[in-house]
N, C-alpha and C positions, 0 to 999 in steps of 0.2 A: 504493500500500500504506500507504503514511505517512497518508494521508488516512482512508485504509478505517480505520485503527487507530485514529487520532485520532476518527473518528465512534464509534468501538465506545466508549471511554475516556468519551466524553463522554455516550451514553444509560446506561450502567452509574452512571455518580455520577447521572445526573437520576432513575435508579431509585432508588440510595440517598436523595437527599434524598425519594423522593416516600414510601418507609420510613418513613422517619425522619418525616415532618411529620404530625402527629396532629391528630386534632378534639379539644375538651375537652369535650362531651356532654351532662355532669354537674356538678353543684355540685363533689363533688370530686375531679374527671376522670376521665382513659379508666381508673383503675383504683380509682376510688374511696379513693382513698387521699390524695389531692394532691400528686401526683406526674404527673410526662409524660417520656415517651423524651424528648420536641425536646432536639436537642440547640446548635443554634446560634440561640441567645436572645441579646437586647441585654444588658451591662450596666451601662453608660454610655450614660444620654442627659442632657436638659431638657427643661422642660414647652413651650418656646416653639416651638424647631426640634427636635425629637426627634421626636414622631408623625409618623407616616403620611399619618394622618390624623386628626382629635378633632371630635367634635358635640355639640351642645349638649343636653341630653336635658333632657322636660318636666317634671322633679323628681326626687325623693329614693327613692333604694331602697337595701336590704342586698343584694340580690340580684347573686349573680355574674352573670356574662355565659358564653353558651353561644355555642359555637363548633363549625360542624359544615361543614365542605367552605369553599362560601364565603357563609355565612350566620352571623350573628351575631343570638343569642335574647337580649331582654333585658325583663323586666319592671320596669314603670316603674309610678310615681305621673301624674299631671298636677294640679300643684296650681294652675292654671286654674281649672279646674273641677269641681277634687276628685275626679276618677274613676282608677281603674286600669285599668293598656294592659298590653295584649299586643305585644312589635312586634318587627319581624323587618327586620336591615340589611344593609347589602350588605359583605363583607367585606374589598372591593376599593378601597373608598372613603368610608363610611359612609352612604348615603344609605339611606333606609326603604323597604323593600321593598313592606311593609305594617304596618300598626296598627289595633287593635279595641280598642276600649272593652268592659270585661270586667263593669265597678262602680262602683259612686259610693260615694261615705266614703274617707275615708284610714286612720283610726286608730281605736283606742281609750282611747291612752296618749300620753304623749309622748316614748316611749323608742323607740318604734317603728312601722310603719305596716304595712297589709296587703301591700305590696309587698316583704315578704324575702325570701320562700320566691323560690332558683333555679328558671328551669324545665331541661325535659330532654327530650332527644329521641334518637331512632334513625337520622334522616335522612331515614326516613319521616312522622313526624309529633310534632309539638311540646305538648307540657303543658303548662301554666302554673297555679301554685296561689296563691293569696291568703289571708291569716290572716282573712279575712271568711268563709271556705267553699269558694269559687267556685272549680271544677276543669273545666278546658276543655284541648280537645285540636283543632289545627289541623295541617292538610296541611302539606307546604311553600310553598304556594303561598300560604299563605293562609287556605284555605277551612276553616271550621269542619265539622269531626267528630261533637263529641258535646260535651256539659257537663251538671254540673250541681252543686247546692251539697250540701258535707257535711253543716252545719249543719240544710239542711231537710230532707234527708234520714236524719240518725239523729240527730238534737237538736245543739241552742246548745253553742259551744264552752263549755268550764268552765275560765277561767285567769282568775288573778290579771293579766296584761298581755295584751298583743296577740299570738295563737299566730299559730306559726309553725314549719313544717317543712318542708323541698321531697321533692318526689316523687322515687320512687327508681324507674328502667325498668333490668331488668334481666334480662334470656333470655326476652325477646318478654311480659313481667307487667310490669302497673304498681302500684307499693306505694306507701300513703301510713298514716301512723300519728297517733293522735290518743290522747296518754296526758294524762288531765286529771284534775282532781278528783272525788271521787266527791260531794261537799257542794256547793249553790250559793255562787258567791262575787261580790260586786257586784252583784247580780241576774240573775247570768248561769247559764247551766243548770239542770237540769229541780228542780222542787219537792216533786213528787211519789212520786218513784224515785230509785234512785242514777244518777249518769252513769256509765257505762262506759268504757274505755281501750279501744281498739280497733286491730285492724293489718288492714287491707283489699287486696282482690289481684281488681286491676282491668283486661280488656283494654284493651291500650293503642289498639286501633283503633276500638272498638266503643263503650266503656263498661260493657259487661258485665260487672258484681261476682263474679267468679269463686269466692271466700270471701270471710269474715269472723270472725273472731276476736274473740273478748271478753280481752283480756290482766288478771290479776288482779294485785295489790298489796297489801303491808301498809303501806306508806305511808302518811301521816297531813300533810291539807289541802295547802300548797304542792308539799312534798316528791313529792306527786302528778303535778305538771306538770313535763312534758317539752319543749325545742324542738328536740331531737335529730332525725338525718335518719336510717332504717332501711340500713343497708349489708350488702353481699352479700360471701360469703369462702367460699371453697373449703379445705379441711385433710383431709388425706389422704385425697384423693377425695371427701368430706360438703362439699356445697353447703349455705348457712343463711343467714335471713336475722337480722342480729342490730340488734339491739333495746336501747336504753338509755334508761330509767327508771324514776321512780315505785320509788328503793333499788335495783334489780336489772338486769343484764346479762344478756339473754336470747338463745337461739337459737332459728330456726322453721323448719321447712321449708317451702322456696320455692314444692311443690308445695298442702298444704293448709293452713299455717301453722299446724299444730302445734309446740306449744313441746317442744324436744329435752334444753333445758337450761338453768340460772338459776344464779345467784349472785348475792347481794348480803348480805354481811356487814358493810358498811361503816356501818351507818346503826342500830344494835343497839338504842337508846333511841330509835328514832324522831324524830330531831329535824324539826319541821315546815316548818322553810325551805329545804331542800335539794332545790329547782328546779332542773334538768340544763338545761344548753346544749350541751358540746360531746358529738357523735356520736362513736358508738365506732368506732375505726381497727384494724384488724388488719395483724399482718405477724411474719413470726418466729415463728410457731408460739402466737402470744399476742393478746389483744385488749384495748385501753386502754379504763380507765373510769374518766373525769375526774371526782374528786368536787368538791364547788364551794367557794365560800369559802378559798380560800387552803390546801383541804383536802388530802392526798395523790393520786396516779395510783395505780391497783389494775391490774396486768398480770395477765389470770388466762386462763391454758392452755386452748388448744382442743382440741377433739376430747371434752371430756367429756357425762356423759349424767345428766338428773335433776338435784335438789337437789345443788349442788356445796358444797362445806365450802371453807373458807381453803386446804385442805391443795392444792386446784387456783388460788391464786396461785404465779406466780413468781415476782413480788417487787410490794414496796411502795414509795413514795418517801417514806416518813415522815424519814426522815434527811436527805435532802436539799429544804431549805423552796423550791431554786430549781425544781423541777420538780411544777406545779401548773398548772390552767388554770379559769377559772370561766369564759371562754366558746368562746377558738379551740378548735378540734379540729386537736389533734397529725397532721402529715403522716407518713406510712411513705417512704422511698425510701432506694437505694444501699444497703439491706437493714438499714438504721437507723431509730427513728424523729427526728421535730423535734419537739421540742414548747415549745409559745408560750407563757409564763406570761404574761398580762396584769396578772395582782394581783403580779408579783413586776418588770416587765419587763425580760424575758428570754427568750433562745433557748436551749434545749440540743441535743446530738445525742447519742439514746443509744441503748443498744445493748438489743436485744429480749429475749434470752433473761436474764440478768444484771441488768440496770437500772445498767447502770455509766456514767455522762455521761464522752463523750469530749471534748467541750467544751462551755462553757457561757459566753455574754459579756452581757455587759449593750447593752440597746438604747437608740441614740440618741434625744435630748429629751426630752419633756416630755407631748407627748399618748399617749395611751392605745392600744394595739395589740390591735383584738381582732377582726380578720379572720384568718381559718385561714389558715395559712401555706401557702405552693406551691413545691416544691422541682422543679426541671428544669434540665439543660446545667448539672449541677456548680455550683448556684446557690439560695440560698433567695431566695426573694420574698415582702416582707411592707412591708403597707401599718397608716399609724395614723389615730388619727381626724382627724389634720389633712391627711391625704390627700397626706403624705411616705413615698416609696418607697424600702425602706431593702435592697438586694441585696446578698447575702453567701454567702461563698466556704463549698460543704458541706462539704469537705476538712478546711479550718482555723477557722474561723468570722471569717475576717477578714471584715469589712465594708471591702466593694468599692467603695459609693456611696451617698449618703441624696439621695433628689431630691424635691423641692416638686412635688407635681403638684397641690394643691388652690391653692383661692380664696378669695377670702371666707366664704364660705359653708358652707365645709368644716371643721365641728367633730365628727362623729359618723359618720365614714366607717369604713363595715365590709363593704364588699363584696370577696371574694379575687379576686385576683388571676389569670388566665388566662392557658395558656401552650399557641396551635398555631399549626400551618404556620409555624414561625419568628421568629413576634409574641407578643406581652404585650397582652394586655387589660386595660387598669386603669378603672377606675370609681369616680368621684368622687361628690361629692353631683347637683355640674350634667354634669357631660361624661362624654363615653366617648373613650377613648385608645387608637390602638393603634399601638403602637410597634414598628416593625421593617417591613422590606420583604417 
């Protein structure tokens, strides 16, 4: 009996951990928010004897790393030979399952390369997107599906730098948005016509363009461009996909990508350099929209319809200078948000409905922090450009631990940080890390 009980006791916790242990899917996980249930995460290691296991990878990305069963997605540069990979590891040991050369070129700038956009997958099959165009979709095995480029397909991106947004899969649709200028800038897009902003809904198995939306703007040249990712939210039963740029926070429906509803008052005079990075996060009955430059968070209420006025803000941070982000995108979790000022560096946690920071502490060193933050197992996780892991307690904002996981070579590291099956994914300029059993 002792035995029979003790076998029961011990498949009952192997169910809960198998509960508990999540894939991370998406750039900002299983709930688009950067957040994950895991709840028994490291958070105390070193770079030397800490990992599991760490590989050397063939160059430089922003791109998170996707985590699905035991497979890990990661879009890479090869600055070899200057091309962009697809490649897929094993997540028992790191070895490569598979890789495909997707492009040649790396850049257009030197701020950043075509390899940031995350990909994403269902476990059925894997995306991968490049700020060159190039959108391909693979099995898990492998084997190519379907591709092809945005650029040739509905004209030359129009940005001031190298765009960049990762695909969004969400309830069996693939979404990717392309909010640019409507003027040529550098020699880049069309001469003859205006360029359009666009939100596309794409099957994820096929390739077949499902719709297409033209999204409009009163935006004026930079203020134009967006590298925001499209995110999905549910609010009293209205599924939307929301949309942030080009002055305005918008909603669409998932099914034709009609716009349900807009706001943007923050930008009255038009100023022209007001370029978006970080993506809108919802949680609390509210959706964050990071204005850039050192400029305020606008929390403005869901569930509204049409032209919204101010009167559907909840509140503003103009009072408080410490809550601000010109590139992380603020995480929701433990029904608070985080939000990462980079221009101010700093963490807060504050609360949705109010905007009242429950703590707020200043971040260790010297380099710049502008990977979105991941909050899991009563823990933030936030990495900076020197590719120092700095984990702190959500509770209290004690910081728990600052660890050195970069190299040499590690000046401009901005890939977030992943959190399944009971491991940390971290990704430096050269290696991938995954720390935990």
């Amino acid at each position: 009996m002792k035995h029979y009980q003790s076998l029961v006791g011990a498949l009952i916790c192997l169910a809960v951990i198998q509960l508990k242990a999540a894939d991370w899917p998406q750039w900002r996980g299983p709930f688009f928010n950067g957040s994950s249930d895991e709840t028994q995460l490291p958070v105390q290691w070193d770079r030397e004897s800490g990992p599991s296991w760490s590989v050397e990878l063939p160059g430089s990305s922003a791109a998170t790393p996707i985590v699905i069963g035991d497979k890990v997605l990661i879009t890479s540069t090869d600055e070899t030979n200057q091309s962009l990979l697809a490649m897929c590891l094993s997540r028992k040991d790191g070895s490569v399952l598979w890789s495909h050369t997707v492009g040649i070129g790396l850049q257009r700038d030197d701020r950043s390369n075509f390899a940031s956009p995350s990909p994403v997958t269902d476990g059925k099959q894997a995306t991968f997107f490049y700020g060159n165009g190039e959108l391909v979709t693979y099995d898990m095995t492998g084997k190519k599906l379907w591709g092809f480029n945005l650029e040739k397909k509905w004209g030359e991106f129009c940005f001031q730098w190298t765009f960049s947004s990762s695909p969004l899969l969400h309830d069996g649709t693939l979404y990717m948005q392309v909010l640019q200028r409507d003027q040529p800038v550098h020699g880049r897009g069309f001469t003859d016509k205006p360029n359009e902003s666009y939100l596309v809904a794409i099957d994820p198995s096929t390739g077949e363009v499902r719709w297409k939306i033209t999204r409009p703007s009163q935006a004026r040249m930079e203020s134009l461009e967006s590298f925001t990712t499209p995110m999905p939210f549910t609010h009293e039963g209205r599924t939307e996909i929301l949309v942030l740029g080009g002055d305005d926070v918008t909603g669409h429906d998932p099914k034709t990508g009609k716009e349900l509803w807009r706001w943007g008052t923050w930008n009255p005079t038009r100023i022209t350099h007001w370029r978006l990075v970080p993506s809108p996060v919802a949680g609390g009955g509210v959706v964050l929209a990071c204005a850039p430059k050192k400029d305020p968070i606008y929390a403005v209420r869901l569930g509204g319809i049409g032209q919204l006025s101010d009167k559907a803000l909840a509140w503003v941070s103009k009072e408080n200078r410490q809550l601000s982000s010109d590139v992380p995108t603020p995480a929701f979790a433990e029904g608070d948000f985080f939000i990462l000022s980079d221009v101010r560096g700093a963490l807060s946690r504050v609360q949705p409905d109010t905007g009242e920071v429950k703590w707020s502490i200043e971040l260790p060193g010297r380099s710049k922090y502008e990977a979105s933050p991941t909050v899991a197992g009563g823990h933030v996780y936030l990495m900076n450009f020197a590719a120092d892991v700095v984990v702190i307690d959500s509770q209290s904002g004690e910081i728990k631990s600052n660890i050195p996981m970069g190299s040499a070579g590690d000046n401009m590291t901005r890939s977030s940080i992943a959190a399944a099956h009971g491991q940390l994914f971290i990704r430096t300029n050269d290696h991938l890390y995954c720390i935990g059993q």
